[in-house]
C-alpha positions in Angstrom: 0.0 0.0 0.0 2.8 2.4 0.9 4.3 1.3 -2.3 1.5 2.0 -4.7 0.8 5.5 -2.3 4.0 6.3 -3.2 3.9 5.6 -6.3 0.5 7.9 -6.8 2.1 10.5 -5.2 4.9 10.3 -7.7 2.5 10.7 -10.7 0.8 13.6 -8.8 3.8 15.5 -8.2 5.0 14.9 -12.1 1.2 15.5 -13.0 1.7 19.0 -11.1 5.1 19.9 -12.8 3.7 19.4 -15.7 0.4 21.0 -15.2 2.9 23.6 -13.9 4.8 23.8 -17.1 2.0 24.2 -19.3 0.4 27.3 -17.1 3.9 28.6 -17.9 4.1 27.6 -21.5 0.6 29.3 -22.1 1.8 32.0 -20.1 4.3 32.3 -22.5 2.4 31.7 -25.7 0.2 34.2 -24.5 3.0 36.6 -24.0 4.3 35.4 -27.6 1.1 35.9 -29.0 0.7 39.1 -27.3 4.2 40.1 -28.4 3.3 38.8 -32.3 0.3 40.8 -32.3 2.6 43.8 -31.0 4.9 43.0 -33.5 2.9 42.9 -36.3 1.1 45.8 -35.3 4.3 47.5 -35.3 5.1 46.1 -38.5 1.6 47.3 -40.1 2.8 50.9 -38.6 6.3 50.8 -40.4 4.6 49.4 -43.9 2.1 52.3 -43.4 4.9 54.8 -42.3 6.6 53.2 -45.1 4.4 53.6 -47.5 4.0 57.6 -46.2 7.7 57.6 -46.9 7.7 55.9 -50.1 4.9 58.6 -51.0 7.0 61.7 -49.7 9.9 60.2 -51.0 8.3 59.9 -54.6 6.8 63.4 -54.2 10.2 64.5 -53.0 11.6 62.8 -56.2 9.4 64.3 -57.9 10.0 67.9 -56.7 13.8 67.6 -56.9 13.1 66.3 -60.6 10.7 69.5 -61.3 13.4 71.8 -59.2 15.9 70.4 -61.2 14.3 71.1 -64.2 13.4 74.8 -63.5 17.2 74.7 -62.3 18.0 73.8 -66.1 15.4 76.0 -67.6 16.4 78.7 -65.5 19.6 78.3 -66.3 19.3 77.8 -70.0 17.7 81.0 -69.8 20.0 83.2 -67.9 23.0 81.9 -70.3 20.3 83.2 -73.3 20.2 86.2 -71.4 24.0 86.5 -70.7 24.7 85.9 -74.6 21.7 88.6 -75.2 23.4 90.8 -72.8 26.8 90.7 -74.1 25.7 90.6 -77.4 23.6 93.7 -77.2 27.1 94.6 -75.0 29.0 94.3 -78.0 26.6 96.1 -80.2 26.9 98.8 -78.0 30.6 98.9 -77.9 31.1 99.4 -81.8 28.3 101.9 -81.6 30.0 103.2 -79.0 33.4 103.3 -81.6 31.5 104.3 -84.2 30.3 107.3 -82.0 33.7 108.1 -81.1 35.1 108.2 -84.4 32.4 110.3 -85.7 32.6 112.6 -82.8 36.5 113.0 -83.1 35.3 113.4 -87.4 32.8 116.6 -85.9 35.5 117.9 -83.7 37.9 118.5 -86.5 35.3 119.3 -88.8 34.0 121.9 -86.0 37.8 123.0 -85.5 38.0 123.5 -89.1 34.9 125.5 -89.5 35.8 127.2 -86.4 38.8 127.8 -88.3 37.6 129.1 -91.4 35.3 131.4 -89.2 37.7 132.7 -87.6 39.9 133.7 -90.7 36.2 134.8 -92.2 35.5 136.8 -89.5 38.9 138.3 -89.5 38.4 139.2 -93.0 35.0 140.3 -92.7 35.2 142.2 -89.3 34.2 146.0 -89.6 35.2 148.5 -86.7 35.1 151.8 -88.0 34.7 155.2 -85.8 32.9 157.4 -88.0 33.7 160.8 -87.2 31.0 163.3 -86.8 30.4 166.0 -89.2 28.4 168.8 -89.7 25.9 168.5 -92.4 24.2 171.4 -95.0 21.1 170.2 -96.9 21.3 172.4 -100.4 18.1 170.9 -102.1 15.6 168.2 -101.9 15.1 165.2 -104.7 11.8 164.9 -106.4 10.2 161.5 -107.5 12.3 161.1 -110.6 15.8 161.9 -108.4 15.2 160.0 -105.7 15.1 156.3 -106.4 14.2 155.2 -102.9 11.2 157.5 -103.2 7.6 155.3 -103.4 5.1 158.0 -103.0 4.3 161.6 -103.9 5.5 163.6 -101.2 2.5 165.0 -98.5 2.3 167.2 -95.8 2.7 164.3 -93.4 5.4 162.4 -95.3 8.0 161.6 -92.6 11.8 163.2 -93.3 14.2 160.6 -95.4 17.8 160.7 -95.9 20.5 158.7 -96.9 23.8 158.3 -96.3 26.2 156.4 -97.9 29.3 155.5 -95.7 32.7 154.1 -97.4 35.2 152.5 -95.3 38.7 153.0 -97.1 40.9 150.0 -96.4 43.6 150.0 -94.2 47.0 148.7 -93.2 49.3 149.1 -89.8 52.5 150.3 -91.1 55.3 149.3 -88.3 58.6 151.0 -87.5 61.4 150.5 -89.8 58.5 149.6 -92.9 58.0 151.7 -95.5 55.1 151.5 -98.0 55.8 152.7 -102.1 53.2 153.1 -104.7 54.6 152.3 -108.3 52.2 155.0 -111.2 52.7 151.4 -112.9 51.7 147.8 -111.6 54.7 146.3 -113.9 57.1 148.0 -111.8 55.8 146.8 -108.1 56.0 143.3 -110.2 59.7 143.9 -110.6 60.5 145.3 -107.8 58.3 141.7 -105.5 60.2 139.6 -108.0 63.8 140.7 -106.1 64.6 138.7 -102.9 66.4 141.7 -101.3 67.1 145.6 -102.3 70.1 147.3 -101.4 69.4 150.7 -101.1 72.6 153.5 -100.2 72.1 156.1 -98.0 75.4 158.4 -97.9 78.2 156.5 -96.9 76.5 153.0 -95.7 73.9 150.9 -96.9 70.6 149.5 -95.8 69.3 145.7 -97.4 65.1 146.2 -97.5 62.8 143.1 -97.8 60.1 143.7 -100.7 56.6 142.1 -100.2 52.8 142.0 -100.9 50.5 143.1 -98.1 47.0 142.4 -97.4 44.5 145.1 -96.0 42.4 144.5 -93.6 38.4 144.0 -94.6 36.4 147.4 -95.6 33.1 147.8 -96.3 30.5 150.6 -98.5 26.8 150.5 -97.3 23.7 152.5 -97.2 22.3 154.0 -94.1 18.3 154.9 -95.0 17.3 157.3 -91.9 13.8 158.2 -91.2 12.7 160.9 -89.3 8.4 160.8 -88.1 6.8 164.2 -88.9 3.8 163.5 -86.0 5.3 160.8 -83.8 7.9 161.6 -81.0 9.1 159.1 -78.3 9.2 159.9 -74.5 10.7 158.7 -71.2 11.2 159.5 -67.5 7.4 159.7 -67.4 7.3 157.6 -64.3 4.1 157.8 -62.1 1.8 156.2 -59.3 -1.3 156.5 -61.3 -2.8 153.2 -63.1 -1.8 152.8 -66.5 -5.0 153.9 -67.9 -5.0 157.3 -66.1 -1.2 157.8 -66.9 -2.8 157.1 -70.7 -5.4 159.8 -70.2 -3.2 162.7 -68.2 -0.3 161.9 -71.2 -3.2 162.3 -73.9 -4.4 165.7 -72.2 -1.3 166.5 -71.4 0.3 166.9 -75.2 -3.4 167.8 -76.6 -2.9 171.4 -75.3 -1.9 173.6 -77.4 -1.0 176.4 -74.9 2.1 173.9 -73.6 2.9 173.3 -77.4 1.0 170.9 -77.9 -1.8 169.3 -80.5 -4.4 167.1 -81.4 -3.6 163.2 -80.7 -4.4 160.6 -82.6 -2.5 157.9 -81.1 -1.0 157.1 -77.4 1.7 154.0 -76.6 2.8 154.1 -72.7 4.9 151.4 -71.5 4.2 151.7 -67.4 7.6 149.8 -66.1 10.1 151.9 -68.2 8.3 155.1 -68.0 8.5 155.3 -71.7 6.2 155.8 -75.1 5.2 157.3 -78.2 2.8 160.2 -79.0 1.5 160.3 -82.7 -0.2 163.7 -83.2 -3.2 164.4 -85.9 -1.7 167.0 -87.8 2.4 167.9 -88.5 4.4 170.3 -87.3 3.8 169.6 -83.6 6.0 166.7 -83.1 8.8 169.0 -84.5 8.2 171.7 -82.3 8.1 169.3 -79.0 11.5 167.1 -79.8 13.5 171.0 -80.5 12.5 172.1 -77.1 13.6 168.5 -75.7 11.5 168.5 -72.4 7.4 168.6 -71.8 5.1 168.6 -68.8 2.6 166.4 -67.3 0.1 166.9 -64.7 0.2 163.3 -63.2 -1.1 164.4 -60.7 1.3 166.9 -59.7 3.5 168.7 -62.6 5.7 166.3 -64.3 9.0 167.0 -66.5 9.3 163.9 -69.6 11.7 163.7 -71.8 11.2 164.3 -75.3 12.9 162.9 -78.6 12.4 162.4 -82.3 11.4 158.7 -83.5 14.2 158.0 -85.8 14.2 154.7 -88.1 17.4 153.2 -89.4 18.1 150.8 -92.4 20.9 149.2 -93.7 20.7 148.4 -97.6 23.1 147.7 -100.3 25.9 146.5 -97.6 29.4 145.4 -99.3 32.7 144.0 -97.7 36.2 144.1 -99.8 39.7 142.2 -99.2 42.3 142.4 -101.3 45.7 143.1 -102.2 46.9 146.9 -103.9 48.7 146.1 -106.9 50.9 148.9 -107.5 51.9 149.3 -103.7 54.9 147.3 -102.3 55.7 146.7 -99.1 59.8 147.4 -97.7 60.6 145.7 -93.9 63.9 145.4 -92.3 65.1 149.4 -93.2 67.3 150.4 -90.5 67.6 153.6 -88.9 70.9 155.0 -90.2 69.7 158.5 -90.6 66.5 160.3 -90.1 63.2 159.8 -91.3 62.6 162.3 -94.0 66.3 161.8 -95.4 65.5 157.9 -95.6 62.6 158.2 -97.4 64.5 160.2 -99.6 66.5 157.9 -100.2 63.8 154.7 -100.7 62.7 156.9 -103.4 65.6 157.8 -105.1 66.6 154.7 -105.2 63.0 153.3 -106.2 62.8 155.6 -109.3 65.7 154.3 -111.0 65.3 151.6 -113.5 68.7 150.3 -113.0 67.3 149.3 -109.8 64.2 147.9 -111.5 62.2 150.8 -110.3 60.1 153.3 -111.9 58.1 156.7 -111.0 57.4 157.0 -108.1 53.3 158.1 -107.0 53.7 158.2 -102.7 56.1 156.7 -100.3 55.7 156.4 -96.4 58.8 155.4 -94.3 58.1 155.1 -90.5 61.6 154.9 -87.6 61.6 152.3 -85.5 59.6 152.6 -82.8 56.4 154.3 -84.3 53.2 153.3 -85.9 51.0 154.5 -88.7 48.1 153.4 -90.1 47.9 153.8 -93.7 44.1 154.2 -95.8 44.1 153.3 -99.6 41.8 154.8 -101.9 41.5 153.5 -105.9 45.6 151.9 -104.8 46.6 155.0 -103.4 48.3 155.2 -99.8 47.0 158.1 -97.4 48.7 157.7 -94.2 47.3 158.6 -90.4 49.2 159.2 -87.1 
């Protein structure tokens, strides 16, 4: 009995381990199974997260593919727009050349011109003091005279003159020059033709230089002058009063003929300078006005104006010469070895021989060293001025 109790409890305590073991081992598969279901829930996560990635990843692709290919475009087009740029660069560059060769072509062109101004204006400049001089009127022109005359003359015909003004030509005669006309052109020929003249004066001698000279620009014009016969101009009439009343005192003002005055037609009054015309209905009293030179205004209080004759000017028929005299020759280099008047004497002297391949002799001027002269020519004849 012990034996077989034994033995019972020997297959209970094995029947325990192993009940024992398999609480464990479905403890564990139950763990396993709970790990498996973690693992494979973790694995559905990555093939989902995967998938996300593989979806970002092909968008990302996809975007670097498209980046890349604006990258290329973009660059494509900035190299079109580098070879537009230094194309349009190098366009501008030879128009730039281009420029700058035509500009340096204007620059001489302009420096020539300025040139040939220059030597034009030279030749054509005019700066003559006309002395004044007193004038006699003997007798006036009718229609048939008087070329410049349109109408028949009337009682209000305005006062006409002309005055035609000659400028002689001139030349600046230096110290130790002298200037000889020849009666004959042949002999200042000769005479240019020698290199050098050797010309004796009493015991020594003195070598001249012969040569051409050119006289400075003259000019002949007309000066037409008219002078109103019912208008006269006036200043100094400055005033407080509107322009309107200044119009209306000036209108009285001249209309009364116990001041001189007379009817009139016509007023001009510049306010600012003080200044205008008067144009009267009938002659006579403009004339009467500009000889006494002054006039007076009420404006309010008594007013002095200035009074003048209007005066028109024209210049008609103008005419410039330049030239060379041909019969007048030009000696430099005489040296003072005696006086003036005896070395002119002897220029001539030895100018009027034609051993010395001179002839007669019309004027001679000889100047010392030192001095000047200025010499006028009229028709080739020398007139010389201090």
């Amino acid at each position: 009995m012990s034996g077989e109790q034994e033995q019972v409890n020997g297959e209970q305590i094995v029947q325990s381990a192993k009940d024992q073991d398999l609480t464990k081992t479905r403890e564990e598969l139950e763990k396993l199974k709970k790990m498996v279901e973690a693992v494979e829930r973790e694995k559905d996560k990555l093939i989902l997260v995967k998938m996300d990635t593989d979806e970002a990843k092909k968008k990302a692709q996809l975007e670097v593919t498209n980046l890349m290919t604006a990258g290329e475009q973009l660059v494509a087009s900035f190299n079109d727009k580098i070879k537009d740029i230094q194309a349009e660069v190098s366009t501008m560059t030879q128009t730039n050349q281009d420029l700058q060769k035509k500009l340096q072509q204007y620059k001489l062109q302009l420096k020539t011109k300025r040139t040939e101004t220059d030597h034009l204006q030279q030749r054509f400049k005019i700066k003559a003091e006309i002395p004044e001089k007193r004038m006699r009127f003997t007798c006036i022109k009718n229609k048939e005279e008087n070329e410049w005359a349109e109408e028949e003359e009337h009682e209000d015909q305005d006062i006409r003159a002309v005055f035609t003004i000659i400028q002689r030509p001139a030349f600046l005669l230096k110290g130790g020059e002298a200037l000889i006309t020849f009666e004959e052109e042949k002999v200042a020929d000769q005479i240019l033709r020698l290199p050098k003249c050797t010309v004796a004066c009493d015991k020594t001698k003195s070598e001249v230089k012969p040569g051409t000279i050119s006289l400075e620009p003259s000019a002949k014009f007309e000066v037409h002058i008219t002078v109103s016969k019912r208008t006269i101009e006036f200043s100094n009439a400055f005033t407080l009063l509107p322009e309107e009343r200044m119009r209306d005192r000036l209108e009285l003002g001249f209309s009364k003929p116990s001041r001189g005055g007379g009817e009139v037609e016509r007023v001009e009054y510049d306010m600012k300078n003080g200044a205008g015309r008067i144009t009267f209905l009938k002659t006579g009293v403009a004339e009467n006005l500009t000889l006494r030179g002054n006039f007076y205004i009420d404006a309010p209080s008594e007013m002095e104006v200035t009074v003048a004759p209007l005066y028109g000017y024209q210049l008609k028929k103008f005419q410039t010469f330049s030239g060379v005299p041909k019969r007048t020759v030009l000696l430099r280099g005489i040296q003072d070895i005696s006086d003036e008047e005896d070395m002119q004497d002897h220029l001539e002297i030895h100018f009027q021989k034609p051993s010395n391949y001179g002839g007669e002799v019309e004027s001679i001027k000889y100047i010392s060293s030192g001095k000047k002269l200025k010499a006028f020519f009229n028709e080739d004849c020398v007139e010389a001025e201090a």
